[in-house]
C-alpha positions in Angstrom: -44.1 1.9 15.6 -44.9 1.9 19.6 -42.3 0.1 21.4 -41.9 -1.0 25.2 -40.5 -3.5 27.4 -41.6 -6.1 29.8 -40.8 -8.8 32.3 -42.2 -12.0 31.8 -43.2 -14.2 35.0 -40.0 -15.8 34.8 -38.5 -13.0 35.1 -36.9 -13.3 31.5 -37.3 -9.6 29.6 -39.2 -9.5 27.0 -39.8 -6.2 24.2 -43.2 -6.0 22.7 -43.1 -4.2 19.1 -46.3 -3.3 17.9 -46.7 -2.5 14.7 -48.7 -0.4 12.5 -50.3 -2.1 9.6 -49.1 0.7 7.1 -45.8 0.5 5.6 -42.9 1.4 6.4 -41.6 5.1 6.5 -39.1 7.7 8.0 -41.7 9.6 9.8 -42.8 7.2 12.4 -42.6 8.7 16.0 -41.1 6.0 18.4 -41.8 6.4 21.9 -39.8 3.8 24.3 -40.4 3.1 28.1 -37.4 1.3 29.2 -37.3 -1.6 32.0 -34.7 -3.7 30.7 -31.5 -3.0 32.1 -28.3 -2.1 30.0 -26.1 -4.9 29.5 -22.3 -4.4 30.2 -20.8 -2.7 27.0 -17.2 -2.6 25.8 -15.7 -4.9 22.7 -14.8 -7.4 24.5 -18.3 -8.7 26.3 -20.8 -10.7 24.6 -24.0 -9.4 25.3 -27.2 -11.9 25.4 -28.8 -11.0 22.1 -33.0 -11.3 21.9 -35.0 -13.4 19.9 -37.2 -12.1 17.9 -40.4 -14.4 18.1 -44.1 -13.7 16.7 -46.8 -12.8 19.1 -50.3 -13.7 18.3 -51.3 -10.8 16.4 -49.8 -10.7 13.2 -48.9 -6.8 13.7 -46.6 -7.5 16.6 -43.9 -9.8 17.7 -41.8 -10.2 21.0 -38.4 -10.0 21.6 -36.9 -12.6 23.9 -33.3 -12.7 25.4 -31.5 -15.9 25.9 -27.9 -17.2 25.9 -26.9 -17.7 21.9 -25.6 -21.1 20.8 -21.6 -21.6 20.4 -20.8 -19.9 17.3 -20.4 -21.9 14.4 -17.6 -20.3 13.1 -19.5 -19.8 9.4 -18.9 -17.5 6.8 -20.4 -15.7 4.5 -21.0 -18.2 1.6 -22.9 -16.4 -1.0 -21.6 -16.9 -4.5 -19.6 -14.3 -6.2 -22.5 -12.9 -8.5 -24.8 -12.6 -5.7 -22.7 -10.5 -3.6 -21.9 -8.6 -6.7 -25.1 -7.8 -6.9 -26.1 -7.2 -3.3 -22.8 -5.0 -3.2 -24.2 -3.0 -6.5 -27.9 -2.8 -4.0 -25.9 -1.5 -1.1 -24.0 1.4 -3.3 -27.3 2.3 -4.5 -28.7 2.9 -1.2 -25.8 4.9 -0.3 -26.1 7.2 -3.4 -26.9 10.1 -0.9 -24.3 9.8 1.7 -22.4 13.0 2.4 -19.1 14.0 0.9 -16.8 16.4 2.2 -16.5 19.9 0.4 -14.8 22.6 1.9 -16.6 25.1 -0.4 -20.1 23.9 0.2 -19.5 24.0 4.0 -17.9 27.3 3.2 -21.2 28.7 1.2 -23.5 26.8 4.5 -22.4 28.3 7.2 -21.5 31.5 6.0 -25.0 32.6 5.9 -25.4 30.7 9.4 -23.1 33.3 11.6 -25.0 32.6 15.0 -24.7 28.6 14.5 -20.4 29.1 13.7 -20.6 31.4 16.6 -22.5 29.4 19.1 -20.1 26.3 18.5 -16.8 28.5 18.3 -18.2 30.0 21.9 -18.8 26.2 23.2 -15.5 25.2 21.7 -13.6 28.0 23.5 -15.4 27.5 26.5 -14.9 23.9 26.6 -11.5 23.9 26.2 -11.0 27.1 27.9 -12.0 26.2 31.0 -9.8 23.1 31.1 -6.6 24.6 30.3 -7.4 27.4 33.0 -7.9 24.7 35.3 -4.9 23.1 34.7 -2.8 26.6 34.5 -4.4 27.3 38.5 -3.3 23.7 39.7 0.3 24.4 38.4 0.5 27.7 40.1 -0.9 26.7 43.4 1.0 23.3 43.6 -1.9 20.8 43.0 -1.0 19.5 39.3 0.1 16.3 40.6 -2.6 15.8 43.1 -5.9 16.8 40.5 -4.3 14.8 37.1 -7.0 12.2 38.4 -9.7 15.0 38.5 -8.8 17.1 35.4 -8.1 13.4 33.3 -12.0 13.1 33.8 -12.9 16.4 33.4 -10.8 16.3 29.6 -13.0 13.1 28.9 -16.1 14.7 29.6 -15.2 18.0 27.9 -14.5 16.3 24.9 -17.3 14.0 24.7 -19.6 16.4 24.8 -17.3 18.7 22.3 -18.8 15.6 20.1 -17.1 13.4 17.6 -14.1 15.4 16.3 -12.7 16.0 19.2 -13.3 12.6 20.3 -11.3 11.4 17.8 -8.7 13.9 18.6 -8.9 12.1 22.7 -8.5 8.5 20.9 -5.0 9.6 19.3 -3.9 10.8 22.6 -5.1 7.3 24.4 -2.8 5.4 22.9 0.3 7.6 23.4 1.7 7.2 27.1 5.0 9.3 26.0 2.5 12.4 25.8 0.1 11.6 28.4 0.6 10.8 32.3 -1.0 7.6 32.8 -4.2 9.1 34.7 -5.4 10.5 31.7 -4.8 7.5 29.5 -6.9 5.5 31.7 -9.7 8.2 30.9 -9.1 9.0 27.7 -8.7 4.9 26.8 -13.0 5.3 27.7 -13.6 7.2 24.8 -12.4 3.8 22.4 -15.9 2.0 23.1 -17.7 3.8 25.9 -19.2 7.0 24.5 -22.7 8.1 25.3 -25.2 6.2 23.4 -28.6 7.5 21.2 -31.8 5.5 21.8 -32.0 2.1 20.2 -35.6 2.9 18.9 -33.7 5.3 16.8 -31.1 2.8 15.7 -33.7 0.2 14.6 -35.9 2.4 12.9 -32.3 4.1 11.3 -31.9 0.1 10.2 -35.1 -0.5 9.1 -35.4 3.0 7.0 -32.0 2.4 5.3 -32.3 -1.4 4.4 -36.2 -0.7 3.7 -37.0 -3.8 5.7 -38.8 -4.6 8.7 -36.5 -5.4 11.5 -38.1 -9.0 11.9 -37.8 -10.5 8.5 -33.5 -9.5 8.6 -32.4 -10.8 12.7 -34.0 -13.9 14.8 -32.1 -12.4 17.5 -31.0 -8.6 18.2 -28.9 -7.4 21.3 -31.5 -5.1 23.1 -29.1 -2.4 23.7 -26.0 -1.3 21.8 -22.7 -3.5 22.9 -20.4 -0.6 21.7 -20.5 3.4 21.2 -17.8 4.8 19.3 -18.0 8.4 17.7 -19.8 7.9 14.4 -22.4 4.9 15.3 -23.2 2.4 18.0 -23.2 -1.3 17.5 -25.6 -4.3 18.3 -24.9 -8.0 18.0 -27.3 -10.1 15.9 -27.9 -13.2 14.6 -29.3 -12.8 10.8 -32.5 -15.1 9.9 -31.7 -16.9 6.8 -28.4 -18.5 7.9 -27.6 -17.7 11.6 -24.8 -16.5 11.7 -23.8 -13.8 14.0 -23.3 -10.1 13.1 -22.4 -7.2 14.4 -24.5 -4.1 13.1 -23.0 -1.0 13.2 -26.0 2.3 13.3 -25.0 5.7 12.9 -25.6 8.7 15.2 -28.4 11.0 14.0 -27.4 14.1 12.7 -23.6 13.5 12.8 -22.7 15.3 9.4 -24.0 18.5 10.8 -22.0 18.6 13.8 -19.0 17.5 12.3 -19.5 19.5 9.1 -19.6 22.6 11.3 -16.4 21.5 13.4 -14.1 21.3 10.2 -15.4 24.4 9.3 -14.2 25.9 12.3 -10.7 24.1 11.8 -10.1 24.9 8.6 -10.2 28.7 9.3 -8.1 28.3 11.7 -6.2 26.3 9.3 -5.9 29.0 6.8 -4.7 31.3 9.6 -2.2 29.4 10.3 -1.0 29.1 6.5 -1.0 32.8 6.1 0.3 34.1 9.1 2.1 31.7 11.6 6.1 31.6 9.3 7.0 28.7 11.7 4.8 26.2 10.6 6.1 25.6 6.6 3.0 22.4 6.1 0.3 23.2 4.1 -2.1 23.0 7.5 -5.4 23.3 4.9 -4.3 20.8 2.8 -4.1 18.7 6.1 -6.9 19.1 7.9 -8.9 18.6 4.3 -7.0 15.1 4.2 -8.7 14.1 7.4 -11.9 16.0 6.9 -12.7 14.0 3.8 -11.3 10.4 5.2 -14.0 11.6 8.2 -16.6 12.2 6.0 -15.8 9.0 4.0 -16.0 7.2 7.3 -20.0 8.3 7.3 -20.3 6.1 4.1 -20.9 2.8 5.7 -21.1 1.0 1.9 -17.2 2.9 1.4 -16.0 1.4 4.7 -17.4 -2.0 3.5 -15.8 -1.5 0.3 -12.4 -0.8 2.3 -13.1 -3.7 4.4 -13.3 -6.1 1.6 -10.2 -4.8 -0.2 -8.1 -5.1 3.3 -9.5 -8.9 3.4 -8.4 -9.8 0.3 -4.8 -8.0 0.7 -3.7 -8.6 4.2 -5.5 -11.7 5.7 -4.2 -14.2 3.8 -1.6 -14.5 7.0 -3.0 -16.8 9.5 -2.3 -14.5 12.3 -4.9 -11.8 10.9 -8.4 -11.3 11.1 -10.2 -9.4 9.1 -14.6 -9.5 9.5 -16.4 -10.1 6.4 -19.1 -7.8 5.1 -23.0 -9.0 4.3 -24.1 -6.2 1.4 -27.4 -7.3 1.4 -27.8 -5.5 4.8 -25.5 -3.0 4.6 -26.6 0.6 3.4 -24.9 4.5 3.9 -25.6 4.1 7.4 -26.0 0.6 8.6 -23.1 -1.7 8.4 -23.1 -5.6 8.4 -20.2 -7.5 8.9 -19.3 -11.0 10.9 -19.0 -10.5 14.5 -15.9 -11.2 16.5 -15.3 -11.8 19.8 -12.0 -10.7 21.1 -9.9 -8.3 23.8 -9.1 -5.0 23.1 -5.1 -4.8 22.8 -4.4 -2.5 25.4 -6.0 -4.2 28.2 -3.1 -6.2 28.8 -4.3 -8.3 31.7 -7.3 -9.5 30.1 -5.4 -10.7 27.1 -2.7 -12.7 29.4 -5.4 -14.7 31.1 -6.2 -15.9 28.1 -2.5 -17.7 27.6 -2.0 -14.6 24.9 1.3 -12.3 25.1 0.5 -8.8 24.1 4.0 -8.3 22.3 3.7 -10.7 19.5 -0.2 -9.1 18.9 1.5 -6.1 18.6 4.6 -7.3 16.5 1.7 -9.1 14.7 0.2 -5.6 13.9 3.8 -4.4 13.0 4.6 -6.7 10.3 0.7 -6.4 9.4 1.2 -2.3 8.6 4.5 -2.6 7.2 3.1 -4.9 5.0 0.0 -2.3 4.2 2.7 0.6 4.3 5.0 -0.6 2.0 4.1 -3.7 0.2 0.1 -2.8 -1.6 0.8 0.6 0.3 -3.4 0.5 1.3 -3.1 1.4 4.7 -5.5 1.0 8.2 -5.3 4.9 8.9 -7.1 4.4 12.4 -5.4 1.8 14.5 -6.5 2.7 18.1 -7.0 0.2 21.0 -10.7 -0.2 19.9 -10.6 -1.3 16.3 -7.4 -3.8 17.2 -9.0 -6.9 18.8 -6.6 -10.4 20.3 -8.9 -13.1 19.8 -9.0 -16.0 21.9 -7.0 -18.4 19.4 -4.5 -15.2 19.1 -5.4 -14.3 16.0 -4.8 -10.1 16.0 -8.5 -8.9 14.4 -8.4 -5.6 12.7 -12.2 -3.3 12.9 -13.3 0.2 11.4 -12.2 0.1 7.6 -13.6 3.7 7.1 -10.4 5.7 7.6 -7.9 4.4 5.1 -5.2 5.6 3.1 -2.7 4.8 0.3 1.1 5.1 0.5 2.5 5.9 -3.7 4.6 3.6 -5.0 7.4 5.5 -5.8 7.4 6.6 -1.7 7.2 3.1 -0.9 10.7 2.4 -2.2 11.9 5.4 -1.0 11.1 4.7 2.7 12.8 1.7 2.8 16.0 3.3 0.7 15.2 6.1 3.7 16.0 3.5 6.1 19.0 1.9 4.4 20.8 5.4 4.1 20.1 6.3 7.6 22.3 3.0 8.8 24.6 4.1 6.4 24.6 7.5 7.7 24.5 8.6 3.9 22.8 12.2 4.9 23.4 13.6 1.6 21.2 10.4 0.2 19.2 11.1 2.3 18.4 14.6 1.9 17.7 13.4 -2.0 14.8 10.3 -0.5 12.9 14.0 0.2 12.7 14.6 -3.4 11.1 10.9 -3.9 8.9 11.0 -1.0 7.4 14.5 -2.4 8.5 16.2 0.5 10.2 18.8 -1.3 9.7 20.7 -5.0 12.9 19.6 -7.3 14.0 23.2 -6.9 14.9 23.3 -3.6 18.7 22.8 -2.6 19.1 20.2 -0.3 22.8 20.8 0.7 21.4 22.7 4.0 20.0 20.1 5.3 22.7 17.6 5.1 24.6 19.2 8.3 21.1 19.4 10.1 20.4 15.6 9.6 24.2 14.9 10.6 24.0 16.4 13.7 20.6 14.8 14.5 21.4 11.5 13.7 25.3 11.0 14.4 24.0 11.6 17.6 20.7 9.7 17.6 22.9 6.3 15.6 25.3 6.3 18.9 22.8 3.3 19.7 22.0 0.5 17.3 19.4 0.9 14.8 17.1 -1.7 16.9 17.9 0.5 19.9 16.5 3.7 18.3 12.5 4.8 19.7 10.3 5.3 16.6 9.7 8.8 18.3 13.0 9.8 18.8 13.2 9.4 14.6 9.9 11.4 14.6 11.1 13.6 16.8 14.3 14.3 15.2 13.0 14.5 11.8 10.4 17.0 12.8 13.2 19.2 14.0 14.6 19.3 10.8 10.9 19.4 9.2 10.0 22.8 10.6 13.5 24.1 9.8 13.2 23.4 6.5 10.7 24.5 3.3 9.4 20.6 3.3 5.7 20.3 2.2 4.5 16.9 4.3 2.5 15.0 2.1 -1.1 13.9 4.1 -0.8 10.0 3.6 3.0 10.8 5.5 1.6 12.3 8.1 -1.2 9.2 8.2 1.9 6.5 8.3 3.7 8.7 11.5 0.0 8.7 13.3 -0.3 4.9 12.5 3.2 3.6 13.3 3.2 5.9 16.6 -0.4 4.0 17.7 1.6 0.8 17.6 4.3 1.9 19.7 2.2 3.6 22.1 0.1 0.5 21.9 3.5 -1.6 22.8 4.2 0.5 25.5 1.9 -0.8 28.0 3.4 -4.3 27.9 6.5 -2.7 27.5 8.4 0.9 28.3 11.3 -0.7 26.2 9.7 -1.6 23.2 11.3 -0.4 20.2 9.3 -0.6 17.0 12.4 -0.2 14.8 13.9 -3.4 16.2 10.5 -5.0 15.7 10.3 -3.7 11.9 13.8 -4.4 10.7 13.5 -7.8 10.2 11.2 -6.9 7.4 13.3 -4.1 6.1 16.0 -7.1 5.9 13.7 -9.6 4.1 12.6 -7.1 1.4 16.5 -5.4 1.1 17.3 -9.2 0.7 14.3 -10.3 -1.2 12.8 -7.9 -3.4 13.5 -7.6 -7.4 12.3 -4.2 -7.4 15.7 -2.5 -8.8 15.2 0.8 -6.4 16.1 -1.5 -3.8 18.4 -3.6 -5.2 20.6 -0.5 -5.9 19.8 -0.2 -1.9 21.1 -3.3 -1.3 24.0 -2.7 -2.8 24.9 0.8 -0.9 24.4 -1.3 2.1 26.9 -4.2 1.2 29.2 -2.2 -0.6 31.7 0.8 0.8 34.6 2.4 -1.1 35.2 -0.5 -3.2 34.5 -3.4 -0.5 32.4 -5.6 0.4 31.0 -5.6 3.9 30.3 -9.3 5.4 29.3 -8.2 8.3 26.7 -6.0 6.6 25.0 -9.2 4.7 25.3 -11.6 7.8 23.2 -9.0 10.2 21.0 -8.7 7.3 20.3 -12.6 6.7 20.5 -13.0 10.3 17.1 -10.1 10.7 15.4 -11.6 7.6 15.4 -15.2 8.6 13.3 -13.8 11.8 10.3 -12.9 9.4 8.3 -15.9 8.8 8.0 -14.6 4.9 11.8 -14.9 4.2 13.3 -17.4 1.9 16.8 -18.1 1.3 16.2 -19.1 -2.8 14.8 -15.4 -3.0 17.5 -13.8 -1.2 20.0 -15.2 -3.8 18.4 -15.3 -7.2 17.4 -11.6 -7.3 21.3 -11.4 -6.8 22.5 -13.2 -9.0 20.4 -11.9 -12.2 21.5 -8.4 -10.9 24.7 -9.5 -11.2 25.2 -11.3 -14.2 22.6 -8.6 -16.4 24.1 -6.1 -19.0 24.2 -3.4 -16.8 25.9 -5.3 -14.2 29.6 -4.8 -15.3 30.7 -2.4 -12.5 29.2 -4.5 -9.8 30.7 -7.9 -11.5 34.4 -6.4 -11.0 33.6 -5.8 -7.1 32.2 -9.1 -7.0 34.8 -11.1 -8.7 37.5 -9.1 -6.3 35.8 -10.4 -3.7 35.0 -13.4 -4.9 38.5 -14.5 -5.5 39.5 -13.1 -1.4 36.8 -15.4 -0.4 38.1 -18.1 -2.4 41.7 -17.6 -1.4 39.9 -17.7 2.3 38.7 -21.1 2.3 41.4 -22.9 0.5 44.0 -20.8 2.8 41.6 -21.4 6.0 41.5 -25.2 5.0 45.5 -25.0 4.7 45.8 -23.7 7.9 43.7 -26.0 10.0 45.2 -29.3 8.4 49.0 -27.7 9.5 47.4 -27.2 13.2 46.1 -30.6 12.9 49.6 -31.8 12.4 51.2 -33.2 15.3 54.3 -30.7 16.7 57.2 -33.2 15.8 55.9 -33.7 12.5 55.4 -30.1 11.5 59.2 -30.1 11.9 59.5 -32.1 8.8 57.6 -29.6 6.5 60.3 -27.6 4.2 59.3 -23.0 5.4 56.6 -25.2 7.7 56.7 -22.2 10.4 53.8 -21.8 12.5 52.1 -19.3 10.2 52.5 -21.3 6.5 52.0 -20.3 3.3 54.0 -16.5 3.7 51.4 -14.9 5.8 52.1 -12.8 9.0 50.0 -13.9 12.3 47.9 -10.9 11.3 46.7 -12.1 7.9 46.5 -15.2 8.8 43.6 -14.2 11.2 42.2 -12.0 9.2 41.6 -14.6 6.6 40.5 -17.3 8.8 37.8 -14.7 10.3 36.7 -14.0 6.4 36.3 -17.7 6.1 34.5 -18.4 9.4 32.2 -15.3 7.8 31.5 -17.0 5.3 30.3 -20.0 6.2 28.2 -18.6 8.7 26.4 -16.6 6.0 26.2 -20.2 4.0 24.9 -21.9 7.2 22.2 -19.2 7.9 21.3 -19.9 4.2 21.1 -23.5 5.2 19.1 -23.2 8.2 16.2 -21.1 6.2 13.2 -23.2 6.3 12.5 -22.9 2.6 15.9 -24.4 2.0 16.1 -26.9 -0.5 18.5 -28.1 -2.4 16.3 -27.9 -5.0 16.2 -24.2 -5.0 19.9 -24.4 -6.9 18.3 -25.6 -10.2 17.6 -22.1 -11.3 21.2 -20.5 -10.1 22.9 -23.5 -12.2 20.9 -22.5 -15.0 21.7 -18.8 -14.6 25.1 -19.6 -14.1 25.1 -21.4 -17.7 25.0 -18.1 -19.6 27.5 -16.6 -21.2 27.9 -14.0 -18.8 28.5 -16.5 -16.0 30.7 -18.5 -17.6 33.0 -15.5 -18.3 32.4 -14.1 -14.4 33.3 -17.7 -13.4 36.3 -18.0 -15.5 37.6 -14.7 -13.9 37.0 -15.9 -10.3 38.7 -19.3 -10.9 41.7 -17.5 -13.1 42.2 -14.3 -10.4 42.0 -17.2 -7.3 44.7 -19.1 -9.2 46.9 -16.6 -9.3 46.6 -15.8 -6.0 47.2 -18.9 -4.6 50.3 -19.5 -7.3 51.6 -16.1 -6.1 51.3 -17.5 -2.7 52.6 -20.8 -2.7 55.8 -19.6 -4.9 56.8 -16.7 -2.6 56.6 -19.5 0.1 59.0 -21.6 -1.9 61.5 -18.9 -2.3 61.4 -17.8 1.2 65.0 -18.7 3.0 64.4 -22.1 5.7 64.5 -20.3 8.6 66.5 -21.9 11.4 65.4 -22.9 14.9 67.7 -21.5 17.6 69.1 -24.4 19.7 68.1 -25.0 23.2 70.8 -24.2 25.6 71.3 -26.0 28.3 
C-alpha cells in the first residue's frame, strides 16, 4: 500500500491511498511523503478528522478533511448477544498478546548479554548525566537558576529512556509536594505529548489486527494521531455503519521488547535490593512484578476493554461520571475502539474555569469516585494521572486508560475503614491489629512494638482535626513506622497510596490547602453510619461508645459528614442500628443503650420542665412550693448539663429530619422492628428505668426544706 498526500486547488488536503489489488497482509512496505501539516495534539483539541471518499479507480480512494458534524451524542446500541459475540471475536484476535513472565524474560535475555548491556549502559548514562548535572549546579550556586533547563533536560532523558520511565515521569507530574513547579510543567508533557510513530504504521497496525481494509471500518479518520501516550497513539474517527465518533487507540511497534528488557533490568536490581539492602523490609520483587504484569496487561488492548466495561457497569451509574464505551467489533490486542470524548485535562485549571467548571468538585468528584472503587467493589483505576482524567464541558469528570487496574480484598476493605475509625480514636493498639487484616504482617509477629511508634507519630500528627490532616503526612508517617517495622506491603496497598496521592497532587494545583482526608470523610461517615456489614458496625460502635458512655458528640459530627454525601440516607443510618441492637448477640450493647436511653429521656422531660418554669413570669414563680430558680433538685451545673444533652439531641433528630431521603414513611419498618419481643422488653426497660428517675427526682424535690428568701433591707 503506497500512500501520499496532496493539496487540492482549494487548498483543502487531501491523502491518496492506493491500493494493491492483492489482499491484505503484514508485509506490505508503506512509504509516506508528508505535506499535510500536524494538527495541534493534546486531549483536549478536536482535531478535523478526513473523509474517506472513493476515487475513480476502484483500487484507491481519497481522504478528505472537513469540520465533523455536532456530535450526536449516540451510543453504542448493539444488542447484548451481538456484542457478546463481537467481544468473544476480539479475545480471539488477542489470543497472542504478551504476558509478563519474569522467567521467560529471565531465560531471553540471558543468552542476550550485549542487548542487557547496551540498555543498562544507556540507562546509566541517561540518568547519569542528569543527576551529575544537577550535583554541579548545586555546588556552583546555579540550582535555582537551571531548574528550568535541567526540568527539560529530565523530560527529554526520559522520553527517550522510552516507556517505563515515562511512566515513572507521569507519577512525578502530578505530585507538586516532590517536584518544584518548573519541572511539573515539563514533566505534565509527557501525559499526551510524547513523540509519535508514523501513521502509515498505525493504519496498516489497524488494518492487520482487525483484518479489514481501513475504508470499509471509518468514513472519516483524523490524519495524524490527536494524542501520544507511552504504549499507543490515538486518532479520532467516525465509524461507517452508524457515525458515531471514536477514538482509536494504536500501539507503538515493538513496545514489548523495550519494555520486556527494562523490567528485566529492574528486577535485578530488585532482587539486590531484597538480599542485601536490611533497610528496605518490602518484598521489592514481588513489587516491581505487580507493576510489570499490570504493564504488560496494559499491552492487551481486548484486557483494557474488558476493564473498561467492568468499570462502566460499576462506577458510572453516578451522573457525575463518565466512563467511554467499547465497540469489540473493532477492537483487537492492539487496536482499541471506544466512544470518543471531548473534555479538559484536570490539571489545566484555567482551561477548565472558562468553561464555568470548578476544578475542586472534579476532583472531589474523583474522590468519592475511588473511594467508591477502593472500598465499596474494591476494582480500582490504578493509573489516575492528569491525562486519563478528563472535565467535560457539562462537568461530567470522564475517566480514560482502563489497562492498569487493580482489586482491593474484601477483608482489607473493612479493615481500612476500621483503620480510619481507630486512628480518630487514637486506639494504637487497634490499630496495630488492622495490620494483621490488611496482610501487612504474618500472625506471628508481636505487634506490641509498634504501638509506642504509632503513638508518637500520630498524638502528634491528631493535634489537628482529622479533616485538617494532609493525606501525605499519613503516608509519610506510616512509612516511618513501615520501614521500622517487619511489615510486608501488599502490591494492590501500594497501588491505593499511588492512586489517592495522584488526587491530591491533582487538588493541589487549584489548591495548596486541599486536604483529601476532609474530602473523604464524609464517605467514611456515610458507610460508618450506613453499612450492615457487621466489621463496621462493631466500628461504629468503638466510635460512639467510650468506657461505658455514649458520645453525642461523636454521632452528631458523624451525621453532620454523612449528610454531605449525596448517597446518605437517614432510614439507613438507623435501621442497620436498630437490628444490631435488638439481635441475640446484642445484650451488652442493649444495657449501654437503655442507660442512655433513660438520661436522654430524663433530658427532654427535665429540659421541657425547665423551659416552662423560665417561661413563668418572676412574681408567679414565687407561688411554686421548692420553685427556686434551678427546680426539680438540680444544681446550676446539672441543670446545664442536661439541657445541653437535650439540645444534642434534637439536633441529631433535626439532622435526621433534614436528610433528603426523609420520610415519614421510612418509620414503618423501625415500628415493625420495634414489635418484637426483644423491643418490647428494651422498651419496657427504658420507660421503667426513666420512671424511676424522674420519681426519684420529683420526691427528693418534695422533701427538700422551702428555702426562705432573705428580706430586702431597706
Amino acid at each position: 500500500m503506497i500512500t501520499s498526500f496532496t493539496s487540492s486547488s482549494s487548498s483543502t488536503p487531501t491523502v491518496t491511498i492506493s491500493r494493491p489489488k492483492s489482499s491484505i497482509n503484514s508485509k506490505k512496505i508503506l512509504k509516506t511523503r508528508v505535506s499535510l501539516p500536524l494538527l495541534i495534539r493534546g486531549a483536549i483539541v478536536e482535531s478535523r478528522p478526513a473523509t474517506i471518499t472513493r476515487g475513480n479507480n476502484s483500487n484507491t480512494f481519497a481522504v478528505q478533511v472537513i469540520e465533523p458534524n455536532p456530535e450526536s451524542g449516540s451510543t453504542n446500541s448493539i444488542s447484548r448477544a451481538d456484542d457478546m459475540k463481537a467481544e468473544a471475536q476480539a479475545m480471539a484476535r488477542a489470543a497472542n498478546a504478551s504476558v509478563y513472565s519474569p522467567e521467560l524474560l529471565s531465560l531471553k535475555y540471558s543468552s542476550s548479554p550485549f542487548k542487557v548491556v547496551r540498555r543498562t549502559v544507556e540507562i546509566l548514562v541517561g540518568l547519569g548525566s542528569f543527576a551529575v548535572n544537577v550535583l554541579l549546579d548545586q555546588r556552583r550556586g546555579q540550582l535555582d537558576r537551571n531548574k528550568k533547563m535541567r526540568a527539560v533536560e529530565l523530560r527529554t532523558t526520559l522520553t527517550r529512556l522510552g516507556p517505563t520511565f515515562v511512566k515513572i515521569g507521569q507519577g512525578l507530574s502530578t505530585r507538586p509536594d516532590l517536584c518544584p513547579p518548573e519541572y511539573l510543567d515539563e514533566l505534565s508533557e509527557l501525559q499526551d505529548a510524547l513523540p509519535t510513530f508514523p501513521d502509515t504504521e498505525a493504519f496498516a497496525c489497524i488494518e492487520r489486527e482487525l483484518g479489514l481494509p481501513m475504508e470499509s471500518v471509518y468514513s472519516s479518520i483524523s490524519p495524524s494521531p490527536i494524542a501520544a501516550a507511552s504504549l499507543g497513539q490515538v486518532y479520532k474517527a467516525r465509524l461507517k455503519n452508524s457515525g458515531q465518533m471514536v477514538a482509536v487507540k494504536v500501539q507503538r511497534p515493538g513496545i514489548e521488547e523495550a519494555i520486556g528488557l527494562d523490567f528485566y533490568l529492574i528486577r535485578g536490581v530488585g532482587i539486590f535490593i531484597n538480599k542485601y539492602v536490611d533497610v528496605i523490609t518490602s518484598d521489592v520483587v514481588a513489587l516491581i512484578d505487580e507493576f510489570a504484569c499490570r504493564v504488560f496487561q496494559e499491552l492487551n488492548y481486548v484486557q483494557e476493554g474488558k476493564n473498561a466495561r467492568r468499570f462502566k457497569k460499576l462506577y458510572a451509574d453516578k451522573v457525575e461520571v463518565l466512563v467511554p464505551d467499547i465497540f469489540w467489533e473493532y477492537t483487537a490486542g492492539k487496536v482499541l475502539t471506544m466512544d470518543w470524548i471531548n473534555g479538559v485535562k484536570l490539571n489545566e485549571q484555567e482551561a477548565i474555569e472558562g468553561q464555568g467548571l470548578k476544578v475542586l468538585d472534579l476532583v472531589n468528584t474523583g474522590i468519592q469516585c475511588s473511594l467508591r472503587q477502593l472500598l465499596e467493589y474494591g476494582y480500582f483505576h490504578a493509573d489516575p494521572h492528569p491525562g486519563n482524567l478528563l472535565a467535560t464541558p457539562d462537568g461530567k469528570l470522564a475517566f480514560l486508560d482502563f489497562g492498569m487496574m487493580s482489586e482491593t480484598p474484601e477483608d482489607a476493605r473493612y479493615a481500612i475503614i476500621g483503620h480510619v475509625v481507630h486512628m480518630v480514636n487514637r486506639d494504637y493498639e487497634a490499630m496495630a491489629n488492622d495490620y494483621y487484616a490488611l496482610d501487612f504482617l504474618s500472625p506471628d509477629v508481636d505487634v506490641s512494638p509498634i504501638v509506642p511508634a504509632l503513638r508518637n507519630f500520630f498524638d502528634d500528627a491528631l493535634n489537628s482535626t482529622v479533616s485538617e490532616l494532609n493525606f501525605k503526612t499519613i503516608v509519610d508517617g506510616l512509612g516511618a513506622v513501615l520501614y521500622q517495622y517487619p511489615f510486608n506491603v501488599p502490591p494492590y496497598y501500594a497501588l491505593i497510596l499511588r492512586s489517592l496521592t495522584v488526587l491530591e497532587g491533582l487538588a493541589l494545583y487549584a489548591d495548596p490547602n486541599f486536604k483529601v482526608l476532609a474530602a473523604s470523610y464524609p464517605y467514611f461517615a456515610k458507610r460508618l453510619l450506613t453499612d450492615p456489614n457487621p466489621y463496621l458496625r462493631d466500628a461504629l460502635i468503638e466510635l460512639l461508645f467510650k468506657d461505658g458512655k455514649f458520645r453525642w458528640n461523636r454521632l452528631e459530627n458523624l451525621l453532620v459528614q454523612g449528610s454531605k454525601d449525596r448517597d446518605f440516607a437517614a432510614k439507613d443510618a438507623l435501621q442497620p442500628v436498630l437490628k444490631l441492637l435488638l439481635g441475640p448477640d446484642g445484650e451488652e450493647l442493649r444495657a449501654l443503650i437503655i442507660k442512655e436511653a433513660i438520661r436522654v429521656n430524663e433530658a427532654i422531660a427535665l429540659g421541657t420542665v425547665i423551659d416552662t418554669y423560665n417561661s413563668i413570669p418572676e412574681f408567679l414563680r414565687n407561688l411554686i412550693p421548692n420553685g427556686t430558680g434551678v427546680g426539680l433538685a438540680m444544681n446550676s451545673t446539672e441543670q446545664q448539663s442536661i439541657l445541653q444533652l437535650r439540645d444534642q439531641v434534637l439536633r441529631i433528630w433535626a439532622l435526621l429530619q433534614t436528610s433528603e431521603s426523609f420520610n415519614p414513611a421510612m418509620l414503618q419498618p423501625i415500628v415493625q422492628i420495634l414489635q418484637e419481643r426483644e423491643a418490647r422488653d428494651f422498651g419496657g426497660r427504658v420507660v421503667g428505668g426513666t420512671t424511676q428517675r424522674l420519681a426519684a427526682r420529683l420526691l427528693q424535690q418534695v422533701l427538700r426544706a422551702p428555702t426562705t428568701s432573705p428580706s430586702p433591707t431597706s
